[in-house]
Short mmCIF file of the C-alpha atoms (twelve columns), coordinates in Angstrom:
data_MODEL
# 
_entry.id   MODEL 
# 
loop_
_atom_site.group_PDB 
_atom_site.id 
_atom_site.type_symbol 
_atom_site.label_atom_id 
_atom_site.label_alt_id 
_atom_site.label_comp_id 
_atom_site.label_asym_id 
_atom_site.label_seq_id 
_atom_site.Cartn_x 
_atom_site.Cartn_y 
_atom_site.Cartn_z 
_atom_site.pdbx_PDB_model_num 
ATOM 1   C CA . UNK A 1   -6.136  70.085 103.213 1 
ATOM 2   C CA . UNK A 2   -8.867  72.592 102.286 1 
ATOM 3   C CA . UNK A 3   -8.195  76.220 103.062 1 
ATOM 4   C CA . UNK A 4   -11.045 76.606 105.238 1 
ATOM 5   C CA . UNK A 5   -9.742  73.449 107.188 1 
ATOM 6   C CA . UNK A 6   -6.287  75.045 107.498 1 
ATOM 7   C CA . UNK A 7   -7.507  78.394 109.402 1 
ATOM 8   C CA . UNK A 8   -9.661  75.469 111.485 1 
ATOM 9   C CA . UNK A 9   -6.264  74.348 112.979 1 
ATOM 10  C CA . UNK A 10  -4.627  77.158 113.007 1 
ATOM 11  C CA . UNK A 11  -6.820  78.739 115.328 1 
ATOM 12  C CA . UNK A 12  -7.138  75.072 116.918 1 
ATOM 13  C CA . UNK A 13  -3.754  75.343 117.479 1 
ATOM 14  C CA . UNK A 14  -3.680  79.204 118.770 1 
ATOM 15  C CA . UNK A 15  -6.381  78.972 121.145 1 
ATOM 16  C CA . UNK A 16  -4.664  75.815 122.522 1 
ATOM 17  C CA . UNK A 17  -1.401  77.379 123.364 1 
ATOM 18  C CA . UNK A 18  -2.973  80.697 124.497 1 
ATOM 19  C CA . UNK A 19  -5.578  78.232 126.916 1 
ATOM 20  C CA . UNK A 20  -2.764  76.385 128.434 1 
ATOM 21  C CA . UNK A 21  0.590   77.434 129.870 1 
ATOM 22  C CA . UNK A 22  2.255   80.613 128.740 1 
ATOM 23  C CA . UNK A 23  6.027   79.427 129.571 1 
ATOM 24  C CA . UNK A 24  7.714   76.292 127.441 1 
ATOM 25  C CA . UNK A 25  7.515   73.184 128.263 1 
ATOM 26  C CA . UNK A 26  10.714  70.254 127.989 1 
ATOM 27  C CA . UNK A 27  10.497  67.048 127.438 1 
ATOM 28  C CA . UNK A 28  13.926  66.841 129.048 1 
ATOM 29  C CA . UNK A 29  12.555  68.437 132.031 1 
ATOM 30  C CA . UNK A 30  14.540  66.443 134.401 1 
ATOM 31  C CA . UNK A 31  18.019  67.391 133.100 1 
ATOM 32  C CA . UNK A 32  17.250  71.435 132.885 1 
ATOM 33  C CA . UNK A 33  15.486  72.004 135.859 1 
ATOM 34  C CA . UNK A 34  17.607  75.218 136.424 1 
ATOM 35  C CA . UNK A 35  14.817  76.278 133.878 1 
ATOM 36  C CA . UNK A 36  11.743  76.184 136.220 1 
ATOM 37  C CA . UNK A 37  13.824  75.970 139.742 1 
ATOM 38  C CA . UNK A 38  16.452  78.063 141.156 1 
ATOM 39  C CA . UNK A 39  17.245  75.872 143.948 1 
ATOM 40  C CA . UNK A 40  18.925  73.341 141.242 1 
ATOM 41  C CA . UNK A 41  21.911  75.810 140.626 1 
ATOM 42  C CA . UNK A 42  25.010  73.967 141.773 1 
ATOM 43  C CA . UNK A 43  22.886  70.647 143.189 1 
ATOM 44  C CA . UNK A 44  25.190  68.283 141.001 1 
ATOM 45  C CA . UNK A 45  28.075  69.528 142.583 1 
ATOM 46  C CA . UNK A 46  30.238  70.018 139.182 1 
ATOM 47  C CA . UNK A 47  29.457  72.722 136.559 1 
ATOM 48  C CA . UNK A 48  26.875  72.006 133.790 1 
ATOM 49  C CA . UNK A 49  26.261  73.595 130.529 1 
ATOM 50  C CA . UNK A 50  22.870  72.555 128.748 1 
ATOM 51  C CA . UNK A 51  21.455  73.867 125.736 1 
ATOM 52  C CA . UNK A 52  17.598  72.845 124.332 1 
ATOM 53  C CA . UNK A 53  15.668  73.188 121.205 1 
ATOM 54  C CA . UNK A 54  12.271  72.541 120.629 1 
ATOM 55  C CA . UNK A 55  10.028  72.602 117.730 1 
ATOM 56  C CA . UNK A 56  6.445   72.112 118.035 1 
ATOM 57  C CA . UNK A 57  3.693   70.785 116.026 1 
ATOM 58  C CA . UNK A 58  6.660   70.887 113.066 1 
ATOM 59  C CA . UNK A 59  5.145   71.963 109.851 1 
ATOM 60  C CA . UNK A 60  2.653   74.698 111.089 1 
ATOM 61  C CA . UNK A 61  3.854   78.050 109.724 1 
ATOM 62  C CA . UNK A 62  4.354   79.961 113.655 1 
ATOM 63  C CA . UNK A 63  4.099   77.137 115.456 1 
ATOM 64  C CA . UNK A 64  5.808   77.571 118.449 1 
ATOM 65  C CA . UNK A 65  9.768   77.101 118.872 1 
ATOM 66  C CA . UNK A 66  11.513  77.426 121.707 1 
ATOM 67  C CA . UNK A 67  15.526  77.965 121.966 1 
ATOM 68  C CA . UNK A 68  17.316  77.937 125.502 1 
ATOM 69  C CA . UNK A 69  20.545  77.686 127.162 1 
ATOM 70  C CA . UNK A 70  21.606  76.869 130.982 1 
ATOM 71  C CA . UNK A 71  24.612  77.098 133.333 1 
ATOM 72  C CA . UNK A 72  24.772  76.183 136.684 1 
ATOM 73  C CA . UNK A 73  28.066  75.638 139.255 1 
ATOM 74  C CA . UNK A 74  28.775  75.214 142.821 1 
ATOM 75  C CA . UNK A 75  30.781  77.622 144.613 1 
ATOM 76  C CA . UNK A 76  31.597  75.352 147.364 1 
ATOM 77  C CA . UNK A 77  30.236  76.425 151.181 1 
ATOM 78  C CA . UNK A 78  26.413  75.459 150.334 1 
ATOM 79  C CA . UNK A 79  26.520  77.859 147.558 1 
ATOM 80  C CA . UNK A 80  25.342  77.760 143.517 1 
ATOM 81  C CA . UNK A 81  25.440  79.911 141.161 1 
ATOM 82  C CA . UNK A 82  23.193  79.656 137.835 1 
ATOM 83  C CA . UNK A 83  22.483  81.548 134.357 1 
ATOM 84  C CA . UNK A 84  19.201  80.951 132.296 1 
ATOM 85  C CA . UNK A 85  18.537  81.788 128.754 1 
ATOM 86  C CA . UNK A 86  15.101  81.239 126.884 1 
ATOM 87  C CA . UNK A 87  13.765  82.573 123.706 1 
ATOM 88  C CA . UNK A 88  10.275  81.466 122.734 1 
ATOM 89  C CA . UNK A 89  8.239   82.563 119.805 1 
ATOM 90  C CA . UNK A 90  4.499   81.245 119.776 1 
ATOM 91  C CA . UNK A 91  2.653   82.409 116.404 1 
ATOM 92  C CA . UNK A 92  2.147   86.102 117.242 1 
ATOM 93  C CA . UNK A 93  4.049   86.163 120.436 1 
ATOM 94  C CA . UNK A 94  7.981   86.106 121.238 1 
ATOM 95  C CA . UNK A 95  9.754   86.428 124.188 1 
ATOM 96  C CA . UNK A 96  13.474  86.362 125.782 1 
ATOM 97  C CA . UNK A 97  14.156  85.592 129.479 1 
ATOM 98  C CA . UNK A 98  17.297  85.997 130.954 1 
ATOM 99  C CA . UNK A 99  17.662  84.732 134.648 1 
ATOM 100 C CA . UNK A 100 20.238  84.639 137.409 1 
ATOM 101 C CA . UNK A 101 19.640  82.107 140.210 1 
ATOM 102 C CA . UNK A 102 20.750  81.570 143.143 1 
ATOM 103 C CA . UNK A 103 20.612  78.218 145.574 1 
ATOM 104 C CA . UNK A 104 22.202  77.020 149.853 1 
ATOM 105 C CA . UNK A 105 22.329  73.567 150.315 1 
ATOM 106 C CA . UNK A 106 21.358  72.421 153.914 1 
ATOM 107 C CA . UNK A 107 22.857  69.267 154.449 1 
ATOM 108 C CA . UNK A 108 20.019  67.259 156.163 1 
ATOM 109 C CA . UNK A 109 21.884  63.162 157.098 1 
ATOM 110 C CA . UNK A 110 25.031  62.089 155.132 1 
ATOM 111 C CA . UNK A 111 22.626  61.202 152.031 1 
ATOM 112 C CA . UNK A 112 20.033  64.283 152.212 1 
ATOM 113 C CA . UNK A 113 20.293  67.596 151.390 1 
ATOM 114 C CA . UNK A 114 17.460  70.175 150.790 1 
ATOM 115 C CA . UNK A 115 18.629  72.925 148.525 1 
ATOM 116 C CA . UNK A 116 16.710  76.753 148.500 1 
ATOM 117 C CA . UNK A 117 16.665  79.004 145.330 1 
ATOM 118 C CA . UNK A 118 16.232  82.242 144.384 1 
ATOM 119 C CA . UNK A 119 15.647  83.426 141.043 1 
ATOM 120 C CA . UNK A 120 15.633  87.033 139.606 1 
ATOM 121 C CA . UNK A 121 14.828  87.582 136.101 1 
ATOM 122 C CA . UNK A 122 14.249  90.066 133.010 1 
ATOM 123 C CA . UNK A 123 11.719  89.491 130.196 1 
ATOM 124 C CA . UNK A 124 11.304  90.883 126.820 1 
ATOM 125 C CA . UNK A 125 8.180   90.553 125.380 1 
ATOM 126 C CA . UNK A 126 5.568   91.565 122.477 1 
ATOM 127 C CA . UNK A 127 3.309   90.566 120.399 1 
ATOM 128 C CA . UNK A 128 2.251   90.952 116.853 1 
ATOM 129 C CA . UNK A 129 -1.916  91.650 116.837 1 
ATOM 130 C CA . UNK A 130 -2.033  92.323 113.472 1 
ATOM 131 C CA . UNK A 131 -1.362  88.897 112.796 1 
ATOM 132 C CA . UNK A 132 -4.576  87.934 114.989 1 
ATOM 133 C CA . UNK A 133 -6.181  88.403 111.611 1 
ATOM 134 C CA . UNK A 134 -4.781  84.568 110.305 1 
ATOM 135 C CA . UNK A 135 -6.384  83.191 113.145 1 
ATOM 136 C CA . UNK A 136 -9.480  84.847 112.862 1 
ATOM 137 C CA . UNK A 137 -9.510  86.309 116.339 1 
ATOM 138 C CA . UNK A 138 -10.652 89.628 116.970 1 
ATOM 139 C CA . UNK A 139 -8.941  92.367 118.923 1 
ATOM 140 C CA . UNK A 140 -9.884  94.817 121.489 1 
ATOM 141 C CA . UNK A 141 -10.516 97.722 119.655 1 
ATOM 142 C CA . UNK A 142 -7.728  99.449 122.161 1 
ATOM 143 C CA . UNK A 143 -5.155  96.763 121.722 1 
ATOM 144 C CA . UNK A 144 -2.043  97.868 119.556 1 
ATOM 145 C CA . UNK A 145 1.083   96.175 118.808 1 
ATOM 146 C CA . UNK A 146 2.566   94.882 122.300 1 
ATOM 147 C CA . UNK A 147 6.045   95.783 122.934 1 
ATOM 148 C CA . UNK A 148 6.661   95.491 126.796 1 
ATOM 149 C CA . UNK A 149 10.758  95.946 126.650 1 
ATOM 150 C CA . UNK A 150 12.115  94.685 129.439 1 
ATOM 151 C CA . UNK A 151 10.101  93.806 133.075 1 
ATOM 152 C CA . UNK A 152 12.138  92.419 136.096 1 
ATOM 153 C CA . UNK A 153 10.196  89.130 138.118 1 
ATOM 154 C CA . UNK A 154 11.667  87.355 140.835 1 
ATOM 155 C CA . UNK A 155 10.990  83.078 141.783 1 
ATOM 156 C CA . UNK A 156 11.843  80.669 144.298 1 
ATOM 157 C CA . UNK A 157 12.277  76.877 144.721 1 
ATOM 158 C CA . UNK A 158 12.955  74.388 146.848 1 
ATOM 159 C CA . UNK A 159 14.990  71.244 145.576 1 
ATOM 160 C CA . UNK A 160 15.447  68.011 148.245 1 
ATOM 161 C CA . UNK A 161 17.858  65.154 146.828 1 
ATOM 162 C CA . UNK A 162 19.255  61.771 148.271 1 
ATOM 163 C CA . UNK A 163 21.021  59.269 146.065 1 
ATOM 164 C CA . UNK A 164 17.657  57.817 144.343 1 
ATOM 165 C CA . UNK A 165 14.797  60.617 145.608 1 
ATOM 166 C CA . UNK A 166 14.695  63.829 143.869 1 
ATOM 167 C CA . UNK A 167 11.841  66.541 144.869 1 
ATOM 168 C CA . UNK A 168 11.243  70.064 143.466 1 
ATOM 169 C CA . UNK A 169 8.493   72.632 143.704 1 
ATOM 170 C CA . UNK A 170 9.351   76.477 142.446 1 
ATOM 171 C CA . UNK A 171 7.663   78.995 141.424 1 
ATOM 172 C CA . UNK A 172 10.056  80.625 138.535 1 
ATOM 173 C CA . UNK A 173 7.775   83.699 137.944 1 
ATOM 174 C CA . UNK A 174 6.056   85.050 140.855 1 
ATOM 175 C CA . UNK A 175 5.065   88.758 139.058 1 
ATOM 176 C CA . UNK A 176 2.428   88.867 136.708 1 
ATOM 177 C CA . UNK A 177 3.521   91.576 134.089 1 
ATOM 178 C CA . UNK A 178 1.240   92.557 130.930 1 
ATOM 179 C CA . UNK A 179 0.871   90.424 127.521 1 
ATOM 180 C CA . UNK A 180 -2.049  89.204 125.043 1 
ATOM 181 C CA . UNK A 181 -4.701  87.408 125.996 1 
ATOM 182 C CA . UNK A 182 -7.786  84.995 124.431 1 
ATOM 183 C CA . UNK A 183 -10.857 85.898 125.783 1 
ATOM 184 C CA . UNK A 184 -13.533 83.584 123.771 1 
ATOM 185 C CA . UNK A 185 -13.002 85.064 119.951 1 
ATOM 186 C CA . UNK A 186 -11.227 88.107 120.528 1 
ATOM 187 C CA . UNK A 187 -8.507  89.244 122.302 1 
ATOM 188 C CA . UNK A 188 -7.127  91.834 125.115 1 
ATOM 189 C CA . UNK A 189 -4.463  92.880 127.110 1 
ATOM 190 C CA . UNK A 190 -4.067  90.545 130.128 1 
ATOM 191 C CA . UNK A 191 -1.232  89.302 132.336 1 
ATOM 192 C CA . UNK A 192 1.461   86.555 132.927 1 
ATOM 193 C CA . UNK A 193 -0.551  83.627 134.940 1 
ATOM 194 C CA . UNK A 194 1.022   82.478 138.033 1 
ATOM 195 C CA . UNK A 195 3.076   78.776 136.852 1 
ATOM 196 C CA . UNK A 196 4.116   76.542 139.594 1 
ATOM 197 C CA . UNK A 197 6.137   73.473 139.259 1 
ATOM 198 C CA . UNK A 198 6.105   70.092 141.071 1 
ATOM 199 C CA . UNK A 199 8.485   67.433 140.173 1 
ATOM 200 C CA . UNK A 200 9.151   63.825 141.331 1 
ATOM 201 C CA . UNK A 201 11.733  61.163 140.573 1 
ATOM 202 C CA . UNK A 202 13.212  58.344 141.779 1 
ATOM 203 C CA . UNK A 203 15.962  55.757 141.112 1 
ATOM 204 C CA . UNK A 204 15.796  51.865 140.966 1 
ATOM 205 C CA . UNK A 205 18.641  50.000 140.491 1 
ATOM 206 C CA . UNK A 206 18.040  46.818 138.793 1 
ATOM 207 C CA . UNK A 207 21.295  45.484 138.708 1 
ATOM 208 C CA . UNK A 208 24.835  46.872 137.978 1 
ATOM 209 C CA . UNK A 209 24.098  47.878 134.257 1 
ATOM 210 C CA . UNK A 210 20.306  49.019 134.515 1 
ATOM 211 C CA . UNK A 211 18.967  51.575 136.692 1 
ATOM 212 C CA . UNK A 212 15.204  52.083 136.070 1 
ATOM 213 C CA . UNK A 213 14.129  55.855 135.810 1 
ATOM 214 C CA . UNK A 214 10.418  56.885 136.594 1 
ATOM 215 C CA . UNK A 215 9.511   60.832 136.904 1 
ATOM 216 C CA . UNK A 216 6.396   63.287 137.162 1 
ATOM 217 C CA . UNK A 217 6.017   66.877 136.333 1 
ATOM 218 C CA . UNK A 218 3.351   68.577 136.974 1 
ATOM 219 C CA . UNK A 219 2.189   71.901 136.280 1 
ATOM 220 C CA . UNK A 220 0.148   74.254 137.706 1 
ATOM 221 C CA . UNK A 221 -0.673  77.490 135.308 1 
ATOM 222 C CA . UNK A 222 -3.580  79.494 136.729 1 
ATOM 223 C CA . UNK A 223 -6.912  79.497 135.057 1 
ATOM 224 C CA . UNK A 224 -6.073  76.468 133.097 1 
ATOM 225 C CA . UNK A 225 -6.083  72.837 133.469 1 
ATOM 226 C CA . UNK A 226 -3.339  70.685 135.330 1 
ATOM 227 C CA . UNK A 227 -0.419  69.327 133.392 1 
ATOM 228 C CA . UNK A 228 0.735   66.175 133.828 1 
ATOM 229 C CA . UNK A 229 3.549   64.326 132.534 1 
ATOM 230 C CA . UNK A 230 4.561   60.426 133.553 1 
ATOM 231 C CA . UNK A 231 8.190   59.680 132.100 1 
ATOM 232 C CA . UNK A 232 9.853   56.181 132.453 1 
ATOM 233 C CA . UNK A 233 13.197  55.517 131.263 1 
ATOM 234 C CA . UNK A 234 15.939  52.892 131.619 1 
ATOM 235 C CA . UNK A 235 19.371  53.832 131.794 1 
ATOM 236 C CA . UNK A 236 22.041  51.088 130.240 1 
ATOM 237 C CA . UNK A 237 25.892  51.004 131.308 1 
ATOM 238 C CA . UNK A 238 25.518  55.039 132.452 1 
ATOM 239 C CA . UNK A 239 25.977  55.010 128.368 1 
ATOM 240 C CA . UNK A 240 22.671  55.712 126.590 1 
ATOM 241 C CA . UNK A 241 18.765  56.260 128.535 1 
ATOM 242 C CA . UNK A 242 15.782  55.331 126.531 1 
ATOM 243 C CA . UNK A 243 12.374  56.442 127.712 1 
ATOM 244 C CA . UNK A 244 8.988   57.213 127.082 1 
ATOM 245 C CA . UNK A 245 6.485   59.869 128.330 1 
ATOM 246 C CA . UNK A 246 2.965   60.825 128.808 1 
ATOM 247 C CA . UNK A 247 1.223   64.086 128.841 1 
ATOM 248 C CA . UNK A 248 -2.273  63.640 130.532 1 
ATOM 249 C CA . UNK A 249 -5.108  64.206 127.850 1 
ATOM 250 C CA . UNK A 250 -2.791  65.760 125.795 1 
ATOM 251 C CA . UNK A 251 0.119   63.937 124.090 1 
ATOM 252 C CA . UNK A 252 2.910   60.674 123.779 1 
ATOM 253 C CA . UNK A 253 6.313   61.063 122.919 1 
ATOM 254 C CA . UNK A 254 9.846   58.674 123.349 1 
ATOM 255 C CA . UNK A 255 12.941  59.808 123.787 1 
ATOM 256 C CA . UNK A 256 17.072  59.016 123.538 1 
ATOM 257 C CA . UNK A 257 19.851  60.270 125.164 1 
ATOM 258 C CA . UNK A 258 23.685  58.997 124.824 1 
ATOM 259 C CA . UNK A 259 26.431  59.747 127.302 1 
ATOM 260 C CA . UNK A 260 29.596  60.469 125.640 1 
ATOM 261 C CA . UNK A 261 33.722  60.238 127.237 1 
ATOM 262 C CA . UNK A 262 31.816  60.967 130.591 1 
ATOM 263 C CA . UNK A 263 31.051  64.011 130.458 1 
ATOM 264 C CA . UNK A 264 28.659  64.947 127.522 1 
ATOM 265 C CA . UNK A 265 24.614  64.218 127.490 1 
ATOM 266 C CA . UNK A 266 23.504  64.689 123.749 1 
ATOM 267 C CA . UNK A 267 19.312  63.681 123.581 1 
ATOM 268 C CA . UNK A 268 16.603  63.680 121.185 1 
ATOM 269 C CA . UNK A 269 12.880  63.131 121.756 1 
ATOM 270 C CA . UNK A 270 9.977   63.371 119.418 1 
ATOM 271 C CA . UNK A 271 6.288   64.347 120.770 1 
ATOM 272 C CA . UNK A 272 3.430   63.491 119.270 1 
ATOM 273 C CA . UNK A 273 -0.125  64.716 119.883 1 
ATOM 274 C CA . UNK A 274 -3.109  62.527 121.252 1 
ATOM 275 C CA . UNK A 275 -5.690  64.686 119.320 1 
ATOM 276 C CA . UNK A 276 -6.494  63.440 116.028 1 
ATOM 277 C CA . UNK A 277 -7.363  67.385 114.476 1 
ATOM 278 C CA . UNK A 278 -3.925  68.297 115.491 1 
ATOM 279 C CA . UNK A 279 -1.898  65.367 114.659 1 
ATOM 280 C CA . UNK A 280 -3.370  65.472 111.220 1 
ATOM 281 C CA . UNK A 281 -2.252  68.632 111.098 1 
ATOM 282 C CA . UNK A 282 1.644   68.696 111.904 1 
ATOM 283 C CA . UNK A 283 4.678   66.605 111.600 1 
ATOM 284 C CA . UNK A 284 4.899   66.502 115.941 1 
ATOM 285 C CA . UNK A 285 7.165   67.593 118.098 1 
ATOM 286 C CA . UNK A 286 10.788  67.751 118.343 1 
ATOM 287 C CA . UNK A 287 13.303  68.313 120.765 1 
ATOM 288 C CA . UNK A 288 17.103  68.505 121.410 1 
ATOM 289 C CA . UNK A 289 18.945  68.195 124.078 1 
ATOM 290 C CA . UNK A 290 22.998  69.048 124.958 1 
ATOM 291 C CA . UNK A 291 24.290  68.691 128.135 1 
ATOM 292 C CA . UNK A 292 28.592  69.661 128.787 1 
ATOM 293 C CA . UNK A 293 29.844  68.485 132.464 1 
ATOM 294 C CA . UNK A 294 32.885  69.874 133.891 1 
# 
């Protein structure tokens, strides 16, 4: 690829992730939603550890990578408890989040309940501008090197579950604190867009052994456009899942997860991109996926 192609993409690839949502995304969104929803914390009823990786559009020098870790238990009397680790790094940008949450259950018939979540957070974050310069972007002549330390935020969900319907809406970050910002060519100080969260899934149960998986995600990030993914998967023998997703307009990918002595999820999935510029470009999108249940 010619060197005047490669800044092309690269600043393809910038101006995408600064257009669309600031926070990660997971294939394995239904499995970590203690990520995006407090109200999750404890809604299993056991204790869960989960750890993710992600790596996307592999092969780009800064592409963005994403490494985060998850614990949620229930206390008994309604109550869970959760933790929430996630450090993303996005070409110039990087960022840690550490969350707390906390989620009631109200039980609503034998089968129902309808959990509520709190979540309170801290986030480090800064960015890099003199390495707008690869990109080609300019910077407000006023913009230095963005070091924010530490700024608290606070979220909520709600989280309703019966033995095949699961619904969630949350809004993980609802304070907008300071960080960079594309505007056209150049860029400025702006702030955190508001991201809110609907998911959907449900359970069919073909027979004893299969159990037919189909779930939505959809995101809301303000200023940008909607975010859609469709996910089907079929789980065999509660031993291994094997599914497929679709991210509207923007991307395919297909997935694996094995269940091992019970108690341990281990998945992988691999992403690739619907845009013929950037899947030229990269070697997709990777992600994997731990899950320890006590």
């Amino acid at each position: 690829m010619k060197i005047s192609n490669i800044y092309i993409v690269l600043f393809a690839l910038f101006s995408l992730n600064a257009m669309a949502q600031q926070d990660p995304s997971f294939i394995f969104y239904r499995y970590n939603m203690n990520f995006v929803n407090p109200a999750y914390a404890g809604a299993e009823k056991k204790t869960e550890f989960g750890a993710n990786v992600r790596s996307q559009w592999s092969g780009v020098n800064g592409a963005p990578e994403t490494q985060s870790f998850l614990v949620g238990t229930y206390l008994g009397r309604s109550v869970g408890l959760g933790l929430s680790i996630i450090n993303d790094k996005t070409f110039i940008e990087t960022q840690t989040s550490v969350a707390l949450d906390f989620s009631y259950q109200v039980q609503w018939d034998r089968y129902t309940n309808i959990y509520f979540g709190l979540k309170a957070s801290g986030n480090s974050y800064n960015a890099n501008t003199d390495g707008l310069i690869t990109f080609d972007i300019q910077s407000d002549p006023s913009l230095m090197n963005i070091d924010g330390g530490i700024t608290p935020n606070l979220g909520a969900g709600i989280y309703f579950q019966n033995r095949r319907l699961s619904l969630s809406i949350s809004l993980p970050k609802i304070l907008k604190p300071k960080r960079l910002e594309q505007d056209g060519g150049s860029a400025r100080l702006g702030r955190n867009r508001l991201h809110m969260y609907l998911m959907g899934a449900y359970d069919i149960e073909i027979n004893e052994n299969l159990i037919l998986k189909p779930s939505s995600m959809i995101r809301y990030v303000e200023s940008a456009p909607l975010s859609i993914d469709l996910t089907i998967a079929l789980r065999f023998n509660e031993i291994f899942e094997l599914g497929a997703a679709y991210r509207l307009d923007e991307g395919f990918a297909g997935f694996l997860l094995f269940n091992l002595a019970d108690s341990l999820d281990i998945g992988y999935a691999y992403e690739a991109s619907i845009n013929s510029t950037l899947a030229s470009s990269n070697n997709g999108t990777h992600e994997l996926f731990l899950k320890l249940n006590l």
